[in-house]
N, C-alpha and C positions, 0 to 999 in steps of 0.2 A: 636417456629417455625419461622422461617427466613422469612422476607417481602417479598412477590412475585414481581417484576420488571413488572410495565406496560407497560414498553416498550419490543422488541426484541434486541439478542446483533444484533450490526449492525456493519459488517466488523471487524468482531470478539474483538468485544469492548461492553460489556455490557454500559448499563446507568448508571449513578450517583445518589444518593439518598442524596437529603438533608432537616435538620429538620428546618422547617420555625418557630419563636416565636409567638405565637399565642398574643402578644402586644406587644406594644414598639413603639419608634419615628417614624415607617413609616407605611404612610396609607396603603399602596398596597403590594404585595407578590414581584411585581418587584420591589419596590424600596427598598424593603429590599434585594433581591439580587444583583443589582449597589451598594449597597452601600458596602455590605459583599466580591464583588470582585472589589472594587473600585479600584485596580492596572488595571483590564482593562476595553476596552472602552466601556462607559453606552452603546450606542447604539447599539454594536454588540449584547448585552447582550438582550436589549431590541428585538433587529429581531429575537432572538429564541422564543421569546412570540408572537411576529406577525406571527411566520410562523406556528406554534402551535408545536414545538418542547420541552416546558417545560408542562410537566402532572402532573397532582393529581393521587393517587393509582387507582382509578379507568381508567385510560387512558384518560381521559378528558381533552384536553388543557386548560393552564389558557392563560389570557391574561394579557396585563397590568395594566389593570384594577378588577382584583381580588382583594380582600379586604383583607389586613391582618388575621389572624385567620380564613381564611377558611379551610386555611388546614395546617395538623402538618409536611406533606413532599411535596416534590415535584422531581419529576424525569425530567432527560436531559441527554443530550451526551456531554462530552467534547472535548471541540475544540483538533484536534490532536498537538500537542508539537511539537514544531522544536526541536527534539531531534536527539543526536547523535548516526551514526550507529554502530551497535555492530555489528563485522564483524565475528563470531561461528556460528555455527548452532547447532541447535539441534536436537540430533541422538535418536532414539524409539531402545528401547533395548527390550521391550515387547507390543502388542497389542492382546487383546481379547475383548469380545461383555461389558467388562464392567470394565476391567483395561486399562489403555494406561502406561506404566515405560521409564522415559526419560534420558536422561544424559541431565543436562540442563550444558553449560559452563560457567567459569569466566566472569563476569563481567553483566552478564544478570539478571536481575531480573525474581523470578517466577511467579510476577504479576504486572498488571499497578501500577504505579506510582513513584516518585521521579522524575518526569519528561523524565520517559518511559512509553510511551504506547504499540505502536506498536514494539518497542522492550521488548517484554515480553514474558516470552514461552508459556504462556497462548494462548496471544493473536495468534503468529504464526501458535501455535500446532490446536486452534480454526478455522484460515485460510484454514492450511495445511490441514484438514479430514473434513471439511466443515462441524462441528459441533457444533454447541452455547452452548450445554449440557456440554462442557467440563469442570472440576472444578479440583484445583488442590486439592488431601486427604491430604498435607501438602504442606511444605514450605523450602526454603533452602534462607541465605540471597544473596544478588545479588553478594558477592565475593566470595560465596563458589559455589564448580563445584560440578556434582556425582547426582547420583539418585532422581529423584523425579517422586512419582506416581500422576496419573490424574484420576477420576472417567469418565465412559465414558459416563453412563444414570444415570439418576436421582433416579431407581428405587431401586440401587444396591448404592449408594452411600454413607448411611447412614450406611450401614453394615462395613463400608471399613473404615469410617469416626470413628467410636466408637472403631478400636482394637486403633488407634493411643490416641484417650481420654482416653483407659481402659492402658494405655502402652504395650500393646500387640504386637509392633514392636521390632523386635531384630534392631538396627542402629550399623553398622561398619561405623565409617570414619576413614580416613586415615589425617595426618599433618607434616609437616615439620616445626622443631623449635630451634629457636637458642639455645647454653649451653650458661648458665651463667659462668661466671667467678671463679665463687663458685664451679661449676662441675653438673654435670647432680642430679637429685634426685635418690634414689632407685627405681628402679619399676620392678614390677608392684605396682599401688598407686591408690590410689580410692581417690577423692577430692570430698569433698559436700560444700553447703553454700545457702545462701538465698540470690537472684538474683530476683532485679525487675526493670521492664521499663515501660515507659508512653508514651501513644501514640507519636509518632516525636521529642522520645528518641534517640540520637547518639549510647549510650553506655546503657549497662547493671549495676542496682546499687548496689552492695553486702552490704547486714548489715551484719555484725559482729555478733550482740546479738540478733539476730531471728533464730529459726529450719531452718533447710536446707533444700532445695527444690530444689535444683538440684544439681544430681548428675555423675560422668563422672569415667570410670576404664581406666588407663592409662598404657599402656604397650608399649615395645620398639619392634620394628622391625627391624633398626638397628639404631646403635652409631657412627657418623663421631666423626670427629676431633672439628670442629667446628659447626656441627649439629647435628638432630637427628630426623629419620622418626618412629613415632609413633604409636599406633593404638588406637580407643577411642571407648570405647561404654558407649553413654550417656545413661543413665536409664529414664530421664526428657528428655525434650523439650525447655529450655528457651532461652528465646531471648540471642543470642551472649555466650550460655553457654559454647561450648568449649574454645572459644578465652579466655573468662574471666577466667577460668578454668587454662587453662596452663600459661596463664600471669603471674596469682596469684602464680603459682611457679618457678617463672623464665622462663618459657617454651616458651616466645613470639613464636609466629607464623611467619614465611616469609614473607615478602608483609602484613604485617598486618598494617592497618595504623588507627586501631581503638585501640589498645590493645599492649604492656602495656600503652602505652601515645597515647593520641589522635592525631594528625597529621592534618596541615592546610590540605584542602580542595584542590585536584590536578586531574588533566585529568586521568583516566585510561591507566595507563601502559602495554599495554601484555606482556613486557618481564618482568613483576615483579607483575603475579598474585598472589594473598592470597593463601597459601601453603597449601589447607583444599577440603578435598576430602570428599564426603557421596560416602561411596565403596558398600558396601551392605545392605538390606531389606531383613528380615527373617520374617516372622507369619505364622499363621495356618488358608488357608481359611473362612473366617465365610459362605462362600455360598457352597463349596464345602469339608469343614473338612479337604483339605488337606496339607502339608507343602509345603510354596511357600520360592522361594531364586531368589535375581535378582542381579547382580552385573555390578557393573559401567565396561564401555570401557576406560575412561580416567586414566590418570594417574598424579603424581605430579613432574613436569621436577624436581626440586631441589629432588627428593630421588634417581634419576638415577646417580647426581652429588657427592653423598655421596663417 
């Protein structure tokens, strides 16, 4: 069971959870976190214990004088990021008492972090319906556009949460991807492989000599001359699965600037988004037994250029 937050989300930004060493070189709980975020300044860090804005699970402020090893976590709000704007929005293709279905766009993430907060669809969509309950039942990564669902209550959540664990989601996405030189594969192609990441992994790792563990069925939609719009349905989940997928057959993706070769680190482009669409979400209600279908409004400019 998941650690309950003693704090509230506040301006649609949940708390922060972090694990304190219960020993080590520092005597106080605050001097182990100045030291743990020593890029910034002790002091600010230090006012969040004055003003009692760092808690133990219980909701209790500590202060700077708490003693090491009182407690194994402690909860805070992160200072908001001078981050930049993401100028998409995002559009609700579905709302009921306990699904929300979104188009999230390129370039947004579907939760805090990499140095977005308030740009997150979380965070907006938490904004926008005035709800802290909101939780996203999966994930899309920040370059891919297309469907992503949201739980809307807590009480309903775990039901929604368990078809995606049990694989019980149909996923259509859609891609746009270079030919190789070699010429396009036969398809339709079903690729598997053993893919894994660590946490504040760039890329996805494939071994070779391990079972497969995910897998993607790859079929054409249509065939340019120098490109070709795809259709994918992942059977798995993993981190960067389709990108590593069609790389691994020459299939690089548009705008991909993770896959086949990693790429120096560049501002976001709008006229050169990741060419990777989540089109549709198929299952079979677990609350009401019946078949549900949602399909994305977006589309992929480079398959209208074919």
């Amino acid at each position: 069971m998941a650690m309950r937050a003693p704090l509230p989300v506040r301006d649609g930004v949940g708390p922060t959870r972090l694990r304190v060493p219960r020993t080590g070189p520092w005597a106080t709980v605050a001097e182990y976190v100045t030291g743990r975020f020593a890029h910034m300044d002790a002091e600010i860090l230090l006012g969040r214990f004055d003003r009692g804005e760092v808690v133990a699970f219980d909701g209790t402020p500590l202060t700077r004088e708490t003693v090491l090893g009182a407690e194994d976590f402690i909860w805070y709000y992160r200072e908001p990021p001078d981050e930049p704007d993401i100028p998409f929005d995002v559009s609700v293709r579905h709302l009921d008492d306990d699904l929300l279905v979104v188009d999230k766009p390129h370039f947004l993430p579907t939760t805090p972090g990499g140095g977005f907060l308030q740009n997150s669809a979380l965070v907006r969509l938490r904004r926008q319906f005035d709800n802290p309950d909101l939780t996203p039942i999966h994930r899309l990564d920040r370059a891919t556009a297309g469907l992503v669902m949201f739980s809307v209550r807590p009480a309903t959540r775990g039901a929604y949460q368990t078809l995606f664990a049990d694989r019980a989601v149909e996923k259509v996405y859609e891609a746009v991807t270079s030919i190789p030189d070699s010429g396009m594969p036969a398809l339709p192609l079903t690729v598997r492989s053993h893919l894994t990441s660590t946490r504040g992994s760039l890329r996805a790792v494939v071994h070779e000599d391990r079972e497969p563990n995910a897998e993607t069925r790859i079929g054409e939609i249509r065939i340019g001359t120098k490109a070709a719009h795809l259709r994918l349905h992942p059977r798995t989940g993993r981190m960067h699965q389709l990108r590593s997928h069609l790389a691994g057959i020459g299939l690089g993706i548009l705008g991909d600037r993770f896959y086949p070769d990693l790429l120096d680190e560049a501002p976001d482009d709008p006229d050169r988004p990741l060419q990777l669409l989540a089109r549709e979400l198929r299952f079979v209600d677990p609350l009401s037994g019946r078949p549900r279908e949602f399909s994305t409004g977006l589309a992929l400019r480079e398959a209208d250029r074919l």
